[in-house]
C-alpha positions as CSV (number, residue, x, y, z in Angstrom):
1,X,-74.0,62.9,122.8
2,X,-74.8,60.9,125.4
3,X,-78.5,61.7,124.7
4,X,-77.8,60.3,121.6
5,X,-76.3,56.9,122.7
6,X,-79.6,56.5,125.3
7,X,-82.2,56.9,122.0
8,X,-80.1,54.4,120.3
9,X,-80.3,52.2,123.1
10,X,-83.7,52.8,124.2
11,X,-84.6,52.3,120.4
12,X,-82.8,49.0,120.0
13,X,-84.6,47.6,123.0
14,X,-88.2,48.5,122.5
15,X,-87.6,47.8,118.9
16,X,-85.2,44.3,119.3
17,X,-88.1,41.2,118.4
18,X,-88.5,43.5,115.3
19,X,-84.8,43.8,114.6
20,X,-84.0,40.3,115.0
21,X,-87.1,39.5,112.8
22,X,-85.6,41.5,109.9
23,X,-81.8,39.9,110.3
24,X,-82.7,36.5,110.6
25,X,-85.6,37.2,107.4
26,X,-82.5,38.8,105.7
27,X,-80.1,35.6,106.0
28,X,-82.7,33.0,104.9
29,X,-83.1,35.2,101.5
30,X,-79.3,35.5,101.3
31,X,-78.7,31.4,101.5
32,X,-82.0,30.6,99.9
33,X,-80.6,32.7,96.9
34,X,-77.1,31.5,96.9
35,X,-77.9,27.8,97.7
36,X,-80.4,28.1,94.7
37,X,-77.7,30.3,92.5
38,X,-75.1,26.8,93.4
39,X,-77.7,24.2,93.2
40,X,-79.1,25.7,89.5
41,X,-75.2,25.9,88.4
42,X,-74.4,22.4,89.4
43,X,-77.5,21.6,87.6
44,X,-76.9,23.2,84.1
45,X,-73.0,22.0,84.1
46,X,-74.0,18.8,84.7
47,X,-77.2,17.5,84.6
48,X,-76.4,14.3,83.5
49,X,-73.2,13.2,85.2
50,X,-72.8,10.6,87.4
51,X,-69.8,10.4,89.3
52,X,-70.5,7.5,91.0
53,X,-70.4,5.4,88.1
54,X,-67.3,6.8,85.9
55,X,-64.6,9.1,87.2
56,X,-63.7,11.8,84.2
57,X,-60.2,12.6,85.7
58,X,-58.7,10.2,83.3
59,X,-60.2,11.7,80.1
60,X,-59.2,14.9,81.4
61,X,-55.7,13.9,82.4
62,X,-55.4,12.1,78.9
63,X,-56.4,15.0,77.0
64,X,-54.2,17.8,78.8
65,X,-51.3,15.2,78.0
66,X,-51.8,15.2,74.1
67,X,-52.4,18.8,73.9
68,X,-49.2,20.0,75.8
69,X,-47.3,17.1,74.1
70,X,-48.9,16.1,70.8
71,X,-45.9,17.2,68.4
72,X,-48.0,18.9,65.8
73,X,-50.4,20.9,67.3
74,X,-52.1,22.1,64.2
75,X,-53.7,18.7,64.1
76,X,-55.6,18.9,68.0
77,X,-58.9,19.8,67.5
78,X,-61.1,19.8,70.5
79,X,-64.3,19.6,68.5
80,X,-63.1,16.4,66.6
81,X,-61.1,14.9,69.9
82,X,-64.5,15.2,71.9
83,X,-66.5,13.2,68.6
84,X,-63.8,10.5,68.9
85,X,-64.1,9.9,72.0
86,X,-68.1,9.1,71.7
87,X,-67.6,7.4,69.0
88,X,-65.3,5.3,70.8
89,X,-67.8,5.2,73.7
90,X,-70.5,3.6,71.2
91,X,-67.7,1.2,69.8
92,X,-66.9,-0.3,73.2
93,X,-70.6,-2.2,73.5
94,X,-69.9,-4.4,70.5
95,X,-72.8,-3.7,68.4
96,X,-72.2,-3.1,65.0
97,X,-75.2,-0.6,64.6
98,X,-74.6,1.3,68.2
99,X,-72.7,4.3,66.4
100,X,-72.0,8.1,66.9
101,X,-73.0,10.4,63.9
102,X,-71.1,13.9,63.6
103,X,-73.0,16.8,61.9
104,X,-71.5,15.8,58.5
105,X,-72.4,12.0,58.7
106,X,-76.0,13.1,60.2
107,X,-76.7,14.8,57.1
108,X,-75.4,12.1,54.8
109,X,-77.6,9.5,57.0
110,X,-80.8,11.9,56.5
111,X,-80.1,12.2,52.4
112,X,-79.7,8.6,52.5
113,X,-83.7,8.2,53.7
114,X,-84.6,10.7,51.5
115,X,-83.4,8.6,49.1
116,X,-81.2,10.6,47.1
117,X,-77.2,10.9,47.3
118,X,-74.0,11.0,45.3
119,X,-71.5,7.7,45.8
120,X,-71.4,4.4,44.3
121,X,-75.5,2.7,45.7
122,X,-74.7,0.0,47.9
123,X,-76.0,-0.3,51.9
124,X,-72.8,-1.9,54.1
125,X,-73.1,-3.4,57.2
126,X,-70.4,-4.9,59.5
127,X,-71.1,-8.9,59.5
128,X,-68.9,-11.5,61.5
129,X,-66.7,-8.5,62.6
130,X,-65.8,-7.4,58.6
131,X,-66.8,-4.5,56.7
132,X,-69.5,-6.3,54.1
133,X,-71.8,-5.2,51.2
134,X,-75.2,-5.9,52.4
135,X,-76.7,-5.2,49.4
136,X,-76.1,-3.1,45.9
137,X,-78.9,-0.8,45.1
138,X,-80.4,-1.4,41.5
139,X,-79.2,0.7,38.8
140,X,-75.8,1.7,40.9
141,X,-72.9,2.4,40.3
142,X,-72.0,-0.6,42.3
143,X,-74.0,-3.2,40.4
144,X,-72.8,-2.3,36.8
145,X,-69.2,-2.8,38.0
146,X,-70.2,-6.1,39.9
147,X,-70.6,-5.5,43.8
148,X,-73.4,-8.3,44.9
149,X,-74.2,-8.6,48.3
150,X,-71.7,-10.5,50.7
151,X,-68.7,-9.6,49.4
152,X,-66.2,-8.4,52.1
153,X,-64.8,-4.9,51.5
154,X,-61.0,-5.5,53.1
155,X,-59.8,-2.0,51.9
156,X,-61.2,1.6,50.4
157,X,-58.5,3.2,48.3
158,X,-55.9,1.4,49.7
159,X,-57.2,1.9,53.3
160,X,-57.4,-1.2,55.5
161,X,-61.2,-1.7,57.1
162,X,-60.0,-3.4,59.8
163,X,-62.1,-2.4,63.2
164,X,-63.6,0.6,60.9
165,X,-66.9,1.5,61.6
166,X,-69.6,1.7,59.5
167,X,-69.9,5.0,59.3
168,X,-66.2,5.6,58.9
169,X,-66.7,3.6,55.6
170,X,-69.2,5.6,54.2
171,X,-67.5,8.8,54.1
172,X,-64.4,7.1,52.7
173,X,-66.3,5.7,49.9
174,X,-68.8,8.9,49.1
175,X,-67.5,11.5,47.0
176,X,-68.7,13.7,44.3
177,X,-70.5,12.6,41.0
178,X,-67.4,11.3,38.7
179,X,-64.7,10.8,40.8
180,X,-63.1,7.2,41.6
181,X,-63.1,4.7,44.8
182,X,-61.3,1.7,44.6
183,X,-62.6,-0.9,47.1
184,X,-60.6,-4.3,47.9
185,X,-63.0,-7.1,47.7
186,X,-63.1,-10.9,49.0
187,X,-66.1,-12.9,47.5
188,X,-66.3,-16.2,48.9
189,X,-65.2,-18.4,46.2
190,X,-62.4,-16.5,44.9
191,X,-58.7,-17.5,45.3
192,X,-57.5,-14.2,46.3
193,X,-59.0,-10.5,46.5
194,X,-59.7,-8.0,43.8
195,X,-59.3,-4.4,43.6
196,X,-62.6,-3.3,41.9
197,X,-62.7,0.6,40.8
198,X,-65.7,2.3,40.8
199,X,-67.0,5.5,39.5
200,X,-69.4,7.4,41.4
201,X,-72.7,8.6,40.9
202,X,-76.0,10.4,41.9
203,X,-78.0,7.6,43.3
204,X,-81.6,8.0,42.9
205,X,-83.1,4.8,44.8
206,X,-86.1,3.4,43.5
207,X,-88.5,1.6,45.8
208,X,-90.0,-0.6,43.7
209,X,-91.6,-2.1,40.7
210,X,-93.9,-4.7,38.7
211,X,-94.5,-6.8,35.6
212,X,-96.7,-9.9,34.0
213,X,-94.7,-12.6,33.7
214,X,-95.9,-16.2,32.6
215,X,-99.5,-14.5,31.5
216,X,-100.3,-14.6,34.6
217,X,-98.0,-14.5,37.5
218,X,-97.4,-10.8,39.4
219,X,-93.6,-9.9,39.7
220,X,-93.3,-7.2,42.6
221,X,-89.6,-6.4,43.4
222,X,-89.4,-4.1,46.4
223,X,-85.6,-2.4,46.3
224,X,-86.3,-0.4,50.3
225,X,-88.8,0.4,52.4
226,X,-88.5,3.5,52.1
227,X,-90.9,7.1,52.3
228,X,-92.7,6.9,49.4
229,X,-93.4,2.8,49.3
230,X,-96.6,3.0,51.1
231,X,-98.2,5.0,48.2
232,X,-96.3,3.3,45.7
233,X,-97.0,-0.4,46.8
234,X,-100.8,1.0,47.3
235,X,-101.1,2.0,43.9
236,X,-99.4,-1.2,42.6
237,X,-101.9,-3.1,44.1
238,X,-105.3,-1.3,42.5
239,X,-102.9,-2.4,39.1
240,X,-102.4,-5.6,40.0
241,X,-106.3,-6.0,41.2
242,X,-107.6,-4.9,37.5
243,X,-105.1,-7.0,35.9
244,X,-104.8,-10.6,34.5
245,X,-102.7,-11.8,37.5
246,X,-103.4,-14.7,39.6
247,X,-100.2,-15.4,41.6
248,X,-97.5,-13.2,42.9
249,X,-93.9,-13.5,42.9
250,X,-92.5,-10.9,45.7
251,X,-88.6,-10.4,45.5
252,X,-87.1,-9.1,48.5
253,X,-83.9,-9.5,47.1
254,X,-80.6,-7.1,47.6
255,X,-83.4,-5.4,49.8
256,X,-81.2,-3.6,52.9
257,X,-84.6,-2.7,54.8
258,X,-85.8,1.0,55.9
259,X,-89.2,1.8,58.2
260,X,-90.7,-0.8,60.0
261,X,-94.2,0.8,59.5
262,X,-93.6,0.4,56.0
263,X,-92.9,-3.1,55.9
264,X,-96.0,-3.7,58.1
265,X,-98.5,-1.8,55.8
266,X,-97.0,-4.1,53.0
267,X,-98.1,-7.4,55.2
268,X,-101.4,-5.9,55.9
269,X,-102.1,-6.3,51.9
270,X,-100.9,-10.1,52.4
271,X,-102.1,-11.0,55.5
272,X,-105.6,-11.0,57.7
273,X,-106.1,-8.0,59.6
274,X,-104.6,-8.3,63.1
275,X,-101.9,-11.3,62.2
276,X,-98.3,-10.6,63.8
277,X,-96.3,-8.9,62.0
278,X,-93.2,-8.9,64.1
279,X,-92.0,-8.9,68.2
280,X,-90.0,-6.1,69.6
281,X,-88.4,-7.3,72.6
282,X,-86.3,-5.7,74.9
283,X,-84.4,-8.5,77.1
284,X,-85.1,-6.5,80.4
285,X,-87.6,-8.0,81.6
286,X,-90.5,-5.4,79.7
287,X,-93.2,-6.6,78.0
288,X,-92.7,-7.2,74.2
289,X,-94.3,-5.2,71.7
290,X,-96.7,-7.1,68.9
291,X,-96.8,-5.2,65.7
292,X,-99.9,-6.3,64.2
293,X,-101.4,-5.4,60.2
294,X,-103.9,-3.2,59.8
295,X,-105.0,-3.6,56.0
296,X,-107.9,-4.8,53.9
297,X,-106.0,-8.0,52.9
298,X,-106.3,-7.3,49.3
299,X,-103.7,-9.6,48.4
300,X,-104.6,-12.3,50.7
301,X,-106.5,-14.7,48.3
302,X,-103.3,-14.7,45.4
303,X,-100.8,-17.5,45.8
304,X,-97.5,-16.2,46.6
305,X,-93.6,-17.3,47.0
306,X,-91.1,-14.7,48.4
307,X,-87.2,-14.6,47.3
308,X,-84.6,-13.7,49.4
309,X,-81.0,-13.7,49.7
310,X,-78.2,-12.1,51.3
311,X,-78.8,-8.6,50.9
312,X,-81.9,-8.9,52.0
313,X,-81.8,-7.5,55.2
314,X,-83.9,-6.1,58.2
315,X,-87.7,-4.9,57.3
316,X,-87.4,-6.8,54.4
317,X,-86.3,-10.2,56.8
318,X,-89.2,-8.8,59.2
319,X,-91.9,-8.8,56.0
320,X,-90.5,-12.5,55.1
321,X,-90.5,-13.7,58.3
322,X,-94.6,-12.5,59.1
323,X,-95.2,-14.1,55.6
324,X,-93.8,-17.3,56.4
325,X,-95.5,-17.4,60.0
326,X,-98.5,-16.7,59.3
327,X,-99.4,-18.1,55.6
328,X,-96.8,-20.9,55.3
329,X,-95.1,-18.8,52.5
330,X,-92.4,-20.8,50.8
331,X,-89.1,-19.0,50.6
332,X,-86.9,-19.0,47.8
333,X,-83.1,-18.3,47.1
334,X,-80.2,-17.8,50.1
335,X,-80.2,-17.2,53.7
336,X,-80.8,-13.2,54.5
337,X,-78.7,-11.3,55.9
338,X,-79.6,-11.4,59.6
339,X,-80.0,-7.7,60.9
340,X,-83.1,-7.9,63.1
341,X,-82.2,-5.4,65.7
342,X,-84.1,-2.0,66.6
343,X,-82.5,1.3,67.1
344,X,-83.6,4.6,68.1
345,X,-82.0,8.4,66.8
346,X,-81.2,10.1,70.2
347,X,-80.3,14.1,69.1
348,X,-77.3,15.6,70.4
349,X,-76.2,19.0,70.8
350,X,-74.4,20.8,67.1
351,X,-76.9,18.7,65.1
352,X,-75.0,15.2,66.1
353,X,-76.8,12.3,67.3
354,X,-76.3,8.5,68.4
355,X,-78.2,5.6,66.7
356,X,-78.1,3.2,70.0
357,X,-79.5,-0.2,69.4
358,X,-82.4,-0.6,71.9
359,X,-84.4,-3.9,71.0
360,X,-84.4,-7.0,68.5
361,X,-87.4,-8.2,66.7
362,X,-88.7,-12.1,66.2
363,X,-90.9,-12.9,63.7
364,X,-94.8,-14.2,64.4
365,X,-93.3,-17.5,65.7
366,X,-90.7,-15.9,67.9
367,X,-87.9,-16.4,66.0
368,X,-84.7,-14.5,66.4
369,X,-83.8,-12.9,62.7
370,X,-80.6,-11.3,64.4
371,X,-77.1,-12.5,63.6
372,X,-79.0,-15.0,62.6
373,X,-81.2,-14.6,59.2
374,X,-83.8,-16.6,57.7
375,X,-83.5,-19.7,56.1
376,X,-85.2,-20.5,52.8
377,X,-87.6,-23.2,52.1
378,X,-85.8,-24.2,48.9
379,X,-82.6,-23.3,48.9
380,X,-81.1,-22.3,44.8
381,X,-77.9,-19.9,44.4
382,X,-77.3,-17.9,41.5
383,X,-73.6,-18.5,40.3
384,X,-71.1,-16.6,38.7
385,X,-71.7,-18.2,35.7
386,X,-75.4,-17.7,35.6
387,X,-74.8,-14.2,36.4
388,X,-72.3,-13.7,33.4
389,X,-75.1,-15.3,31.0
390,X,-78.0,-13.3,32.2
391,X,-79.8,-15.9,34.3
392,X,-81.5,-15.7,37.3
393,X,-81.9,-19.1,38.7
394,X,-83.6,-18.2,42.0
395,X,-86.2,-16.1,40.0
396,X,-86.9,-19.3,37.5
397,X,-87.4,-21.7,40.6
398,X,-90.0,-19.2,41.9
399,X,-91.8,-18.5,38.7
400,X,-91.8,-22.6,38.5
401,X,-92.5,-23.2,42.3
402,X,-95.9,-20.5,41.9
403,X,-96.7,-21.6,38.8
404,X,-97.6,-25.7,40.5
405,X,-99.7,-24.2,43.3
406,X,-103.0,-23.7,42.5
């Protein structure tokens, strides 16, 4: 035995550097792998938190408190509580087209660009703080039982839209093919509010058409800027070339917008290649962005007049704005509707996303279009009673405006 303890002893001392070489090797794999294992898990919980800036505790204390308290705890959903809250998030900033989509109002927004849906055609927008039609879409639902862009939408079946969002509207006022919404509208004018019913339908949006009018004058109406307008507005124009036209008419009315590259292809046909289109700023301090056309111009030589009016919103403000700057383009009809901000899809885990508002444009000459909307040249409403007879008074002033210029 005690053999045994002088081998173990003799062994530990002619083998110690070689020992200690092993343990200490041993311990820096041991807190390399757990400072790694901590590190990695701090990293996946949270990879974007900042607790520096905002202290979670509160949300957490608030929602342990409704779901050991609420009284009817059938209605606490995690999933819908946790949406709320963004959405609330994307409320606080102010802007009426920050906004949280959930899966369900993702997939509306996506059937919306693809341009086919089933509700009543007509693109809102929150103006001045109020729920408001920016424009009803042709051939609607909304515009054969009256909607016209402006009016202020003060309820949805019954349902005040006080500090509703935008999205919030929509899926009141969807629904299937044949069922009724009711919305509560103020047109300025009226004495009093009317409760206008309205019977939904598949809209199909159209992006645009053409006629001859006066022998010899181009009418383009443009509806939205939408995915198929580039190769529609292209073949349009190889009509219009081989045609008998010598001036152009473009309506923008009642247009809410869509892409921006669409609206600048349409310019390029106007306009001399490399003209301004529009300015993406950023008010941080980095360098605008110039959107410039890139066409043949094919258009450029015809005399033109543009229409506008309330509805007509975003690209189509952008488009009337680069038409104006650059060729002195008279405008005709109503101030627009003033939406000339920028904003960008961010994806979100479960199919969700936010639409955050991230720049504003300017026209060529810099000037702001949001909140603020263009101003026509020549300023002519269309009234209630020209409306009721069929007349389209801003259309006549253009047709008679185009048809003096040579």
């Amino acid at each position: 035995m005690l053999n045994m303890i002088n081998f173990n002893f003799n062994f530990f001392v002619n083998n110690k550097k070689k020992i200690i070489f092993w343990v200490i090797l041993i311990i820096l794999f041991v807190g390399v792998f757990t400072g790694g294992f901590f590190l990695g898990k701090k990293q996946t919980v949270c990879s974007v938190c900042q607790p520096s800036e905002i202290d979670f505790s509160l949300f957490w204390q608030a929602y342990g408190l409704l779901k050991d308290n609420f009284i009817d705890k059938s209605k606490i959903d995690s999933q819908k509580i946790l949406y709320g809250a963004i959405s609330g998030m994307a409320q606080s900033l102010g802007d009426p087209y920050t906004d949280f989509f959930n899966p369900e109002n993702a997939t509306k927004f996506q059937q919306d660009l693809a341009g086919s849906f089933e509700g009543i055609g007509a693109e809102i927008g929150i103006k001045k703080e109020q729920l408001t039609i920016i424009a009803p879409l042709k051939n609607t639902p909304a515009e054969k039982a009256g909607i016209r862009a402006g009016d202020a939408i003060l309820q949805i079946d019954g349902k005040s839209t006080t500090n509703m969002t935008t999205e919030e509207s929509v899926s009141l006022i969807r629904g299937k093919r044949g069922t009724d919404v009711v919305l509560t509208i103020f047109r300025e004018g009226w004495p009093t509010s009317k409760d206008i019913s309205i019977t939904r339908g598949t809209i199909i949006i159209p992006t645009m058409d053409w006629e001859i009018k006066n022998e010899n004058i181009a009418y383009i109406h443009i509806y939205q800027f939408g995915d198929t307008l580039s190769a529609d507005f292209k073949k349009v124009v190889s009509e219009i070339l081989q045609s008998r036209a010598k001036k152009i008419v473009l309506d923008l009315r009642d247009n809410p917008g869509g892409y921006l590259a669409a609206s600048q292809e349409v310019a390029g046909y106007f306009l001399e290649k490399g003209q301004i289109v529009t300015i993406e700023t950023f008010g941080n301090g980095q360098e605008p962005t110039l959107y410039k056309t890139e066409g043949k111009s094919e258009l450029l030589k015809y005399p033109l007049v543009v229409l506008i009016n309330q509805g007509s919103a975003s690209a189509s403000e952008i488009l009337a704005g680069a038409l104006r700057d650059n060729r002195e383009i008279k405008l005709i009809g109503v101030k627009s509707f003033g939406k000339g901000s920028v904003q960008e899809l961010a994806p979100l885990q479960g199919n969700s996303f936010l639409k955050i508002t991230i720049a504003k444009w300017l026209t060529p000459n810099s000037q702001s279009i949001s909140e603020v909307g263009l101003e026509p040249d020549i300023k002519v409403e269309n009234t209630d009673t020209d409306i009721t007879a069929g007349k389209d008074a801003q259309l006549d002033k253009a047709l008679e405006i185009i048809g003096t210029i040579k």
